[in-house]
ZADRENGU-753028 format. One record per residue (C-alpha): z, y, x; residue in three letters. Coordinates in steps of 0.5 Angstrom, whole numbers, padded with zeros to 4 digits, always signed. Layout:
BEGIN
ZYXALA...
END
This chain:
BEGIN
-0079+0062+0189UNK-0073+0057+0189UNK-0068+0057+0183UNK-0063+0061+0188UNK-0067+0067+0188UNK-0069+0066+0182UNK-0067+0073+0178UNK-0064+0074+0171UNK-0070+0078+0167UNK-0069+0085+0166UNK-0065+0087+0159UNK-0070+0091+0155UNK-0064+0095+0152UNK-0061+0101+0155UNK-0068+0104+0157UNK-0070+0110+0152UNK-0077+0111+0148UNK-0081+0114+0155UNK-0078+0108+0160UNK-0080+0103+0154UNK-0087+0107+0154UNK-0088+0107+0161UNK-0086+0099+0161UNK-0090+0097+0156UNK-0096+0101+0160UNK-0095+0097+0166UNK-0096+0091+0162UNK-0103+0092+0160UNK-0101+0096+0153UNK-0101+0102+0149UNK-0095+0107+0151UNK-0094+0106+0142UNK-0092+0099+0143UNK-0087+0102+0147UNK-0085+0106+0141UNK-0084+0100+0137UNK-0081+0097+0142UNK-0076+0102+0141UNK-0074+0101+0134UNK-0074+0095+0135UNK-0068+0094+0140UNK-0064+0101+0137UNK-0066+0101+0129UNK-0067+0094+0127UNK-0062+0091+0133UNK-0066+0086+0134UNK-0063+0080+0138UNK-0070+0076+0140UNK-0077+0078+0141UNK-0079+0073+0136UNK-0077+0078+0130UNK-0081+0084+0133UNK-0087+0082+0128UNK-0091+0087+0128UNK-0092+0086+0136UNK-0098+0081+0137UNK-0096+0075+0139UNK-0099+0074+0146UNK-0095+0081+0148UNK-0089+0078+0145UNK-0089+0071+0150UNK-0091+0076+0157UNK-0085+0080+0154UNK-0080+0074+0154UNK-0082+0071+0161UNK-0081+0077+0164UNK-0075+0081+0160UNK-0069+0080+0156UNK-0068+0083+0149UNK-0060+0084+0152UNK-0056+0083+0147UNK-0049+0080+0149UNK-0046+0074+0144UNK-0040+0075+0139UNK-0035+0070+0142UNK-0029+0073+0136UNK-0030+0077+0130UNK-0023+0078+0127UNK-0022+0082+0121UNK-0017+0086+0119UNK-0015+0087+0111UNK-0015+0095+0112UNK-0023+0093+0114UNK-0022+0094+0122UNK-0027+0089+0126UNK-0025+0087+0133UNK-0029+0083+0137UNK-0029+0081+0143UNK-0037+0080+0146UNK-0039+0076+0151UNK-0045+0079+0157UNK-0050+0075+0161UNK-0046+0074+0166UNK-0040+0072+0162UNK-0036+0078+0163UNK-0032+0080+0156UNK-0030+0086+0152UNK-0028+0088+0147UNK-0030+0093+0141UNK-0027+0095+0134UNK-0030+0098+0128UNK-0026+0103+0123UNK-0028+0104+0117UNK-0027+0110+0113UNK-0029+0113+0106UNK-0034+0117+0109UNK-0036+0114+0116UNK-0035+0108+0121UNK-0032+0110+0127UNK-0034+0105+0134UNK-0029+0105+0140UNK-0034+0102+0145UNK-0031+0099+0153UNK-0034+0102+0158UNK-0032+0098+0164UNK-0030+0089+0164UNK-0023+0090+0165UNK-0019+0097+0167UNK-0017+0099+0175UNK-0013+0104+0172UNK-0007+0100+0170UNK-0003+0104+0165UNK+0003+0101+0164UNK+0003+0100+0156UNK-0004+0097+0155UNK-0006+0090+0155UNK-0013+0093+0159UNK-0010+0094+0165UNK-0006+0089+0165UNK-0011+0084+0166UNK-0015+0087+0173UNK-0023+0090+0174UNK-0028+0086+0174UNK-0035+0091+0174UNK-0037+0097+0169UNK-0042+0096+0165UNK-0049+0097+0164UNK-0051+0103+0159UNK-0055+0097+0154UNK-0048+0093+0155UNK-0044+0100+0152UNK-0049+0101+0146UNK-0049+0094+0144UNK-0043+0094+0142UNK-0045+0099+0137UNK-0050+0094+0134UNK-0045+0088+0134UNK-0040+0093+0130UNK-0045+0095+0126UNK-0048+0089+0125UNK-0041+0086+0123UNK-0041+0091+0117UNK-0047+0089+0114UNK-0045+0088+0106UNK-0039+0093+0108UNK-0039+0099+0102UNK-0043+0104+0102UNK-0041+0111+0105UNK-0040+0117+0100UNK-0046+0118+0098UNK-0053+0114+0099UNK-0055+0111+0104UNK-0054+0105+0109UNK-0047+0104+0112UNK-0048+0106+0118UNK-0043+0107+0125UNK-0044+0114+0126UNK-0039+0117+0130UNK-0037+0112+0136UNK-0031+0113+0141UNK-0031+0111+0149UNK-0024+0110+0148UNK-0024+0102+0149UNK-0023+0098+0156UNK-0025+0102+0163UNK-0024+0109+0165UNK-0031+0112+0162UNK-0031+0117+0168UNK-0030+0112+0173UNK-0037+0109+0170UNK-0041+0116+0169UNK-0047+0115+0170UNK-0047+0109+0164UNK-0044+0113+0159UNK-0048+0119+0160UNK-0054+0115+0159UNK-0050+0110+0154UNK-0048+0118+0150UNK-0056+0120+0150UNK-0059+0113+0147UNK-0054+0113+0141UNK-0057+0120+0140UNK-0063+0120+0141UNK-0065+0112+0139UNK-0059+0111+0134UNK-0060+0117+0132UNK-0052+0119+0132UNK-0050+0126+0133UNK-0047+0129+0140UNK-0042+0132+0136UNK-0040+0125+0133UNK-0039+0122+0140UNK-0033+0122+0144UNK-0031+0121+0151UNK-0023+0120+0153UNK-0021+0120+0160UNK-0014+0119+0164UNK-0014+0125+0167UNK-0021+0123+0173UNK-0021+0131+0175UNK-0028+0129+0178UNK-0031+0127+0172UNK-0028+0133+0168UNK-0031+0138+0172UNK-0037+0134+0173UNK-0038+0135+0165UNK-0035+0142+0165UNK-0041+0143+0170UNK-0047+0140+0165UNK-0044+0143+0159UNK-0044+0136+0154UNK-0044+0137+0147UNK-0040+0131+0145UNK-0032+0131+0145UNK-0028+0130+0151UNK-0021+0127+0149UNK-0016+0127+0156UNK-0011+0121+0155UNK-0004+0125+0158UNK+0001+0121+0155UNK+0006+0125+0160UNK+0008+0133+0161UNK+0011+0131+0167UNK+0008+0129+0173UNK+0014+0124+0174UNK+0012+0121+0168UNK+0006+0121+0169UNK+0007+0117+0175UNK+0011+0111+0172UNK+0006+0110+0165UNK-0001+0111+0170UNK+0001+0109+0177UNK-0006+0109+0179UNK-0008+0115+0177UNK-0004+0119+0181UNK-0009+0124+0186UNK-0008+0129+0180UNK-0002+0131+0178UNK-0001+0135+0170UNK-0003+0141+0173UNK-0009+0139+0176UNK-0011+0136+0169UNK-0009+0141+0166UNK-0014+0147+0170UNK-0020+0142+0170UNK-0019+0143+0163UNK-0018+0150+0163UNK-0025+0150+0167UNK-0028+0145+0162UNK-0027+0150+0157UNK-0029+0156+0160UNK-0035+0153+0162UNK-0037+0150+0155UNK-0033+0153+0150UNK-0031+0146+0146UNK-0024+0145+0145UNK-0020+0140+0149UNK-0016+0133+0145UNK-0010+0131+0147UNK-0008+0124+0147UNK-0001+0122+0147UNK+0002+0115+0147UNK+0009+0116+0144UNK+0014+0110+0146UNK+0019+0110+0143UNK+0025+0112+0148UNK+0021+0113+0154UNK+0016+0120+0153UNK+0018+0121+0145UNK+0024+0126+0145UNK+0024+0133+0143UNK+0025+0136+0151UNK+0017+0131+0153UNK+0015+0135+0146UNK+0017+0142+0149UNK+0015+0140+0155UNK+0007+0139+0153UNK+0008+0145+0148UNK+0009+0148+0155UNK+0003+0145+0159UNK-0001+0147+0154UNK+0000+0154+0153UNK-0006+0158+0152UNK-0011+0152+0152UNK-0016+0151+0147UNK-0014+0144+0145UNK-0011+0139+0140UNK-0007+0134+0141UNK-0007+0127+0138UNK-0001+0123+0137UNK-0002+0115+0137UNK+0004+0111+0136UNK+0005+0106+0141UNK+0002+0099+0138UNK+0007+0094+0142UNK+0003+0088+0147UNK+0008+0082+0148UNK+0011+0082+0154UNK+0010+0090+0156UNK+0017+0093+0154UNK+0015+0098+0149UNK+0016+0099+0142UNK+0013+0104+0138UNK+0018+0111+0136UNK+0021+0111+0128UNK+0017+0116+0123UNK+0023+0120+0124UNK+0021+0121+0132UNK+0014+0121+0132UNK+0016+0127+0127UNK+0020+0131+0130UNK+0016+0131+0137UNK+0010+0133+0132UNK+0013+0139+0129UNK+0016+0141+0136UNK+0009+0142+0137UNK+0007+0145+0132UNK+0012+0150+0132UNK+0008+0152+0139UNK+0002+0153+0135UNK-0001+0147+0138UNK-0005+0144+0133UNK-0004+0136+0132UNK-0006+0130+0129UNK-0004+0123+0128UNK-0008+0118+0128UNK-0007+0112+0123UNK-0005+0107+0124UNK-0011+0100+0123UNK-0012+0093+0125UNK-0004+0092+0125UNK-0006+0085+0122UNK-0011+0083+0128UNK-0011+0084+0135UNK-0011+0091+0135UNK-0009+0094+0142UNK-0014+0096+0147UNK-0014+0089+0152UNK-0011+0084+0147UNK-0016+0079+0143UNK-0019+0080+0150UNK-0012+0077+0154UNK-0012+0072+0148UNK-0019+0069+0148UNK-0019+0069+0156UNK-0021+0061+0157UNK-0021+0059+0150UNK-0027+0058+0149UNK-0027+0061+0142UNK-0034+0061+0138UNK-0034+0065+0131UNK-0042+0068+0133UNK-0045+0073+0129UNK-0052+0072+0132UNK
END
């Protein structure tokens, strides 16, 4: 064979305890070596076959020729004094994404990338800015919840015993995660079924990508659909997400409605205010409108401002009276707090930031 048709090993990570068993079983061995290779990859998150010491080590050298653990290197680490982690992970194939760690009294949540890059363009994130390169593979999306986790390692420990561990991982990073369906289902069932994360714990936002609404709508997930709105109107809609806009509110809205009949779980909202642009009380009646009947609630994000967007984040004063206008609807609403302000904390910055400067700060 020569270099050029040469291939890049298979990663190991992203296949499930039954694919590890059949694999292993090719190869000459026990389907319980598929097990330990398993727990290697999901528990321990291991980065080389060399750490998986109770693999004999003829198996451990067949397994490297041939594979490749499939863990991505991290290029930066910024931490917040709030205890947020960003870091900005690198794949084989050069492509980066980002990932952050938020760490609560009672819980660490993860917010993955599911794509390299957004096709979306929502005109206030850094993401879209940025173009689309490719989605990313199921492994490449679980391991950014090993990287996050092995990032706080040392961190303090949770209410109660235990080791401090991500349990609740939002796909609400780079990319549209419906527009990478397969992936992320896949993703959603390794960090359930191998991490060990609860289905209830694990959430997936959307733009509005009706398809894949009514798609999930149809396999009944228990895991939280968060659909990022930002706009009651369609005009609105339209200059925020110029690229979304095949389906307009209401078709968003129906899809849904059906997600909700077909599965029972409640519907989040999230909602970017910008200050002057969809955070007045006539947007927040609007949405209340919209909303009407829908088992729901929605999330009130403030704007974090990108250099170079236009867009600023509401006062408190603001954010309040669009919220009560809601609540006076009888729309339940939360405010998500505010974190990483000290680091690069939206969604596409650090990535912009660190393109081409060959920043080295490994955790590996």
């Amino acid at each position: 064979m020569h270099d050029d048709e040469k291939t890049t090993p298979t990663p190991l990570l992203g296949l499930s305890t039954e694919e590890l068993r059949a694999l292993v079983q090719e190869e000459g061995e026990t389907a319980y070596r598929g097990g330990q290779l398993a727990r290697w990859l999901y528990q321990h998150g291991v980065r080389t076959f060399e750490e998986m010491s109770n693999l004999p080590e003829a198996f451990r050298v067949r397994l490297q020729d041939k594979y490749r653990v499939g863990r991505g290197h991290v290029v930066v680490c910024q931490r917040s004094k709030d205890g947020t982690v960003k870091l900005l992970l690198q794949m084989a194939d050069g492509a980066r994404v980002e990932t952050v760690g938020l760490p609560y009294p009672d819980r660490i949540s993860c917010c993955v990338s599911t794509q390299v890059g957004c096709p979306i363009g929502c005109a206030f994130c850094a993401t879209g800015s940025s173009g689309y390169t490719r989605n990313l593979t199921a492994g490449e999306i679980v391991d950014q919840v090993l990287s996050v986790q092995q990032s706080m390692q040392g961190a303090p420990a949770q209410s109660g015993s235990g080791p401090y561990r991500v349990d609740h991982v939002v796909f609400m990073g780079m990319g549209e995660p419906l527009l990478n369906y397969d992936a992320t289902v896949k993703a959603i069932q390794l960090l359930n079924v191998e991490f060990g994360i609860a289905m209830r714990q694990l959430t997936v936002s959307t733009v509005g990508f009706v398809p894949g609404i009514r798609r999930l709508a149809q396999e009944k997930p228990q895991f939280t659909l968060a659909v990022s709105l930002h706009a009651p109107t369609d005009d609105l809609r339209r200059r925020l997400i110029p690229e979304m806009t095949r389906w307009g509110v209401a078709d968003i809205i129906e899809a849904c409605r059906e997600y909700v009949r077909q599965t029972g779980r409640r519907v989040t909202f999230e909602y970017c205010l910008l200050e002057n642009v969809n955070d007045a009380p006539a947007e927040a009646g609007e949405l209340s409108r919209v909303l009407h009947g829908l088992n729901c609630h929605v999330n009130l994000i403030a704007c974090n401002p990108v250099p170079g967007l236009g867009f600023r984040a509401p006062s408190r004063e603001r954010v309040r009276a669009f919220r009560e206008v809601l609540e006076d609807a009888g729309i339940p609403v939360t405010q998500r707090l505010e974190r990483g302000s000290d680091i690069d904390a939206a969604c596409g910055q650090l990535r912009r930031r660190a393109t081409g400067a060959g920043a080295s700060d490994s955790l590996s």
